[in-house]
C-alpha atoms as one frame of an Amber mdcrd trajectory, in Angstrom:
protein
 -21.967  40.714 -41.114 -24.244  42.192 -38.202 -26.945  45.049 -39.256 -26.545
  48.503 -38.075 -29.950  47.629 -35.615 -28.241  44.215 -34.261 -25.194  46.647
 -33.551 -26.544  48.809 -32.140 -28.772  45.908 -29.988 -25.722  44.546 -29.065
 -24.164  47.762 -27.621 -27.051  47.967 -25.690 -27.190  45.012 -24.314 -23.921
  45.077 -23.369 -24.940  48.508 -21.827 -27.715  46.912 -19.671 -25.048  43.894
 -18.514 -22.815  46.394 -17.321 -25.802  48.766 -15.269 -26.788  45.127 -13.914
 -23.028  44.192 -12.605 -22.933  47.396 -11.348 -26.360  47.401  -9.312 -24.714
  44.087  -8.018 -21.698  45.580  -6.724 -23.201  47.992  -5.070 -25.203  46.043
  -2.597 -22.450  43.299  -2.352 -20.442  42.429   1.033 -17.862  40.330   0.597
 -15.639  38.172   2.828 -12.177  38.763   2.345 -10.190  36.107   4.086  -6.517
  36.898   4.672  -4.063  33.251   4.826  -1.395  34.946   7.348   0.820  32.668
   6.415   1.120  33.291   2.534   3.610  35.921   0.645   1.411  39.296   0.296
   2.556  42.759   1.449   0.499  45.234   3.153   0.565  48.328   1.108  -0.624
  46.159  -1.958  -3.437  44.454   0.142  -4.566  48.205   1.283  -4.937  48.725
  -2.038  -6.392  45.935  -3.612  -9.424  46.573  -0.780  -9.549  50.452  -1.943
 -10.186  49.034  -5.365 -13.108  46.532  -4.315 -14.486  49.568  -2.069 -14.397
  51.648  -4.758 -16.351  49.509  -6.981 -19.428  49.798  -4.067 -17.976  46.499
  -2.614 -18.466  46.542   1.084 -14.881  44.616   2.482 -15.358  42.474   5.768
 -11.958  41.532   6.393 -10.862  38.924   8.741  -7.506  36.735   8.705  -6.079
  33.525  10.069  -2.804  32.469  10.874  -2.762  29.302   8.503  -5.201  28.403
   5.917  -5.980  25.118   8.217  -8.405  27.677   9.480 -10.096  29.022   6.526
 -13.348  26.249   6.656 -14.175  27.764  10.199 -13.458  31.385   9.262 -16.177
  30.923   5.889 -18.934  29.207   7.462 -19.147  32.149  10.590 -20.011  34.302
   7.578 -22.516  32.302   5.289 -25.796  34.570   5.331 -23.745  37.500   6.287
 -21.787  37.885   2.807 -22.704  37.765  -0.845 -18.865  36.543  -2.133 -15.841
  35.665  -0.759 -12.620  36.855  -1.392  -9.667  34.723  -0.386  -6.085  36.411
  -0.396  -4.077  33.200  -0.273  -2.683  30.380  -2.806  -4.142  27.344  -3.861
  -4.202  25.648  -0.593  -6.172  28.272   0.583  -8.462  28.081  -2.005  -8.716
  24.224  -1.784  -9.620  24.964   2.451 -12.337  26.688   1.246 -14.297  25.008
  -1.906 -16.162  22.694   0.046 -17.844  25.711   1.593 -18.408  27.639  -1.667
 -20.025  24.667  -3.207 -22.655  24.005  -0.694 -23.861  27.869  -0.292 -23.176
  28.382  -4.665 -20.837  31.555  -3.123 -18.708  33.225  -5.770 -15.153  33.184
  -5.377 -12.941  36.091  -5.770  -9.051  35.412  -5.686  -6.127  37.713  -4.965
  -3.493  35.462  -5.582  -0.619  35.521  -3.181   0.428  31.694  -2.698   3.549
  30.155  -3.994   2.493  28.504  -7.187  -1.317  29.787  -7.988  -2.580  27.529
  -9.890  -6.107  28.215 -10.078  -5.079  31.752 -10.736  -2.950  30.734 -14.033
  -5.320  28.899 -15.260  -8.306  31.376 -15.053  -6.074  34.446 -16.364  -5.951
  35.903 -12.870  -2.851  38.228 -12.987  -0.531  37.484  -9.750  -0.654  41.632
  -8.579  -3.045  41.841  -5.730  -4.415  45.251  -7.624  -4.750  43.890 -10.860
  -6.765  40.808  -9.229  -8.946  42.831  -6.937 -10.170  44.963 -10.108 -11.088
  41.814 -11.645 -13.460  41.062  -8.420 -14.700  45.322  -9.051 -15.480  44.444
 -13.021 -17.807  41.766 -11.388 -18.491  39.059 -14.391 -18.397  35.881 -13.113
 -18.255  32.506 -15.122 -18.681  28.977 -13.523 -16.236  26.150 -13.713 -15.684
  22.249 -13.157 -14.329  20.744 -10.043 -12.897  17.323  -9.668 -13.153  14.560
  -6.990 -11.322  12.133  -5.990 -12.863   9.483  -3.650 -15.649  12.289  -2.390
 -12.648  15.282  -2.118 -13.110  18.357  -4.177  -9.841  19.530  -5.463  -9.923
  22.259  -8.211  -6.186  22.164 -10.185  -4.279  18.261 -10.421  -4.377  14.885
  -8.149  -0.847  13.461  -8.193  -0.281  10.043  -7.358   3.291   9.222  -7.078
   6.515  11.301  -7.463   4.072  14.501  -6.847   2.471  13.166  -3.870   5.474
  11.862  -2.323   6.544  13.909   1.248   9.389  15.478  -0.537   7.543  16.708
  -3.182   6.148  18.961  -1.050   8.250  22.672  -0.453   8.746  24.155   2.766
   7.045  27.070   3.841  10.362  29.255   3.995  11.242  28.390   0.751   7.839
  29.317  -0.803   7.718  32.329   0.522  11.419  33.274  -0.080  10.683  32.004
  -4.044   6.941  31.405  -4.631   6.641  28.598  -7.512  10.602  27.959  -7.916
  10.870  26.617  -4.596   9.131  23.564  -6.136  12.113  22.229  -7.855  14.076
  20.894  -5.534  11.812  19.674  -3.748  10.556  18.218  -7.016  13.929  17.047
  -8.004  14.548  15.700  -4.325  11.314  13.201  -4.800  12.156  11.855  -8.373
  15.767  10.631  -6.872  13.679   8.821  -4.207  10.941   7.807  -6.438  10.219
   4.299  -6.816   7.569   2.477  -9.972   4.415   1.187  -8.626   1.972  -1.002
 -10.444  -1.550   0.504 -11.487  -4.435   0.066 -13.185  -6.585   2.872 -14.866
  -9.852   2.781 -15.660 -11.160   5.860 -18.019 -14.849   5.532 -18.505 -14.725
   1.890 -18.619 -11.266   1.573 -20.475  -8.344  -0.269 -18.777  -4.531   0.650
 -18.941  -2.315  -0.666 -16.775   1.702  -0.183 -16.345   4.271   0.698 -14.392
   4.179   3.889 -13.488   6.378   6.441 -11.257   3.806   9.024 -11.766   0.239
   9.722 -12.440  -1.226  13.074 -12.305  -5.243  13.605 -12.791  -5.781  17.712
 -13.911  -9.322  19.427 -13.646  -7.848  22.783 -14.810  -4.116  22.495 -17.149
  -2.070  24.072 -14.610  -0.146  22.840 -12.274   2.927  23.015  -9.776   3.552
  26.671 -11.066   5.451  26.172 -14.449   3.753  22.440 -15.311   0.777  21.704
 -17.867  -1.531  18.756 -17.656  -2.493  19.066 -21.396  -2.413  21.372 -24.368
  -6.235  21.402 -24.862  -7.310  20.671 -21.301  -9.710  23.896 -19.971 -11.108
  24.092 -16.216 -14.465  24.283 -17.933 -14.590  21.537 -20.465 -16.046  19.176
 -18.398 -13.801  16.287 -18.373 -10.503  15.238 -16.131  -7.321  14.697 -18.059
  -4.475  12.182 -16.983  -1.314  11.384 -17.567   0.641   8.235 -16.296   4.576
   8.466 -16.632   5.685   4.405 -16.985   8.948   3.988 -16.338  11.408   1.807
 -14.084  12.896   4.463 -12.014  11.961   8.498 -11.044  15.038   9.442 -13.359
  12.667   8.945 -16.424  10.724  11.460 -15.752  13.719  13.833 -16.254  13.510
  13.813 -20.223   9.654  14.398 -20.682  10.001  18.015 -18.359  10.079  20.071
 -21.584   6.853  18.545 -22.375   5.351  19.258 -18.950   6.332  22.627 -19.689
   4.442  23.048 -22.604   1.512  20.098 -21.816   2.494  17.867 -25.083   3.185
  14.800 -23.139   0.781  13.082 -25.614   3.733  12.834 -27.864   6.174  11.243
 -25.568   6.176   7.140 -25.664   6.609   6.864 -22.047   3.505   8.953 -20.942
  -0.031   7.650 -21.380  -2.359  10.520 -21.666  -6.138  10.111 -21.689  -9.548
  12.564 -20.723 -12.979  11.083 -19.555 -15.598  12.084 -17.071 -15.067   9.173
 -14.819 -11.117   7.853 -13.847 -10.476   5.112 -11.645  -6.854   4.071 -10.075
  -6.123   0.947  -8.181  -2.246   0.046  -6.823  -0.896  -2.722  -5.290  -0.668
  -1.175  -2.234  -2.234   1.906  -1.160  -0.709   5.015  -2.233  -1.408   8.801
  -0.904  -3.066  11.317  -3.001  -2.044  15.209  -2.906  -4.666  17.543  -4.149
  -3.518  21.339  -4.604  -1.256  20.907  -2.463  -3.281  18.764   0.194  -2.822
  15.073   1.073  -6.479  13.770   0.971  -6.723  10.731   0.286  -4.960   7.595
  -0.945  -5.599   4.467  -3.803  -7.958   3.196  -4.577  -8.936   6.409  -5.785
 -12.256   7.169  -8.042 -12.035  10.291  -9.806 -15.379  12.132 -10.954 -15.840
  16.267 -12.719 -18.847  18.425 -11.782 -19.291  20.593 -14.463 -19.761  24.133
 -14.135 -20.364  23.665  -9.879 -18.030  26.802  -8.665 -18.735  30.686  -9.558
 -15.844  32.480  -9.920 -14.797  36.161 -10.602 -12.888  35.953 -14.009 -11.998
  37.808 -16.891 -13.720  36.677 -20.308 -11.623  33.219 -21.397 -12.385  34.551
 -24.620  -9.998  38.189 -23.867
């Protein structure tokens, strides 16, 4: 039970946080990098910026027509803002971490991509509003990032069906349907999915199979509507895989309630592990899509750097 005086320390404490967040805001500019080419609407954008103005948020605004561009667009602002804002969906976010990283910039998201990923799994509500007065409250906590062969990617890796070209939506069908415009596309690349031969290495442990799919998660969210794990957390400082073996992309079909809900751990035909350090090797090289991005391809070594990315974010506790 906590004393009337720690109470009442507590209160003011928590007092003193908020004067100090809001001395913060009040001399903070902030980038706020509009992807052209993502599903947001105008009168909610006008709105969202009212909010961070009216939390003593000074708004530079610039946009690009693709979030290709996004790299150049940050780095003619380092020294000139204190955060960045990006109004985009994952891609645009993934454009943009390298960035971030090397000038320890906070990130502020108003999510307006197809399947948001990084939003989900922070608690970032999908209304442009409702994000932008989670930038205004101004707490901030710090999270992992992944690599894979030097990449930083901040959601999954997928090797496999989820890398394949078809996995991949069109752009008219994302923004016509946001995160269901991933299923046929999804469906499209399990019919043409064929097993490949790996071998995983998890901090020193070796599996290998036959595998049509093999998905490495830094945060549990993924693909809009999947889960990488139950337990996994983007701040728990470990990468968590699963490997699908089976002898055709039709297997994967039963174990989709379970991707739903993250308890692949259960199914026999998914190997699920978590470790700081993953390695995969294939017979022949293989691509590998990061949120959303083809960066790189097998053999791919998979690292975490804990707590490397400051992010606007409500409590994980709330």
């Amino acid at each position: 039970m906590v004393a009337g005086a720690d109470r009442a320390e507590l209160r003011h404490a928590h007092r003193r946080s908020r004067r100090a967040r809001a001395a913060f805001l009040a001399l903070m500019r902030a980038l706020v990098a509009i992807n052209r080419g993502s599903r947001h609407g105008r009168r909610s954008l006008d709105r969202a910026l009212a909010i961070l103005a009216g939390a003593g948020i000074e708004p530079v605004v610039a946009a690009v027509p693709k979030s290709r561009h996004i790299p150049e667009l940050v780095a003619r602002h380092v020294g000139a803002v204190d955060a960045v804002v990006l109004v985009g969906g994952d891609g645009t976010v993934h454009n943009a971490v390298a960035l971030l990283l090397e000038h320890d910039l906070p990130l502020g998201i108003l999510p307006t991509g197809s399947a948001n990923d990084l939003a989900r799994n922070l608690g970032i509500p999908p209304s442009p509003e409702r994000a932008a007065a989670i930038v205004a409250a101004g707490r901030t906590r710090r999270i992992d990032v992944g690599y894979v062969n030097g990449e930083p990617f901040l959601n999954v890796a997928h090797i496999g069906i989820g890398a394949a070209r078809g996995a991949a939506a069109p752009r008219p069908l994302k923004r016509a349907f946001g995160r269901f415009a991933y299923m046929p596309a999804a469906l499209f690349a399990v019919l043409g999915a064929r097993p490949f031969r790996a071998a995983i290495v998890v901090d020193g442990r070796e599996i290998t199979m036959q595998a049509v799919q093999i998905t490495v998660g830094n945060g549990g969210r993924f693909g809009g509507i999947g889960t990488v794990s139950e337990t996994a957390r983007i701040d728990d400082g470990l990468l968590h895989l699963f490997a699908v073996k089976a002898g055709s992309g039709l297997a994967i079909l039963p174990i989709l309630p379970s991707l739903l809900t993250g308890r692949l751990g259960r199914r026999r035909s998914v190997e699920t592990c978590s470790g700081r350090e993953l390695a995969v090797t294939t017979d022949a090289p293989m691509p590998v899509r990061t949120d959303g991005k083809l960066v790189a391809e097998t053999p791919a070594r998979f690292s975490v750097r804990p707590a490397a990315l400051r992010v606007f974010a409500p409590d994980p506790g709330v």
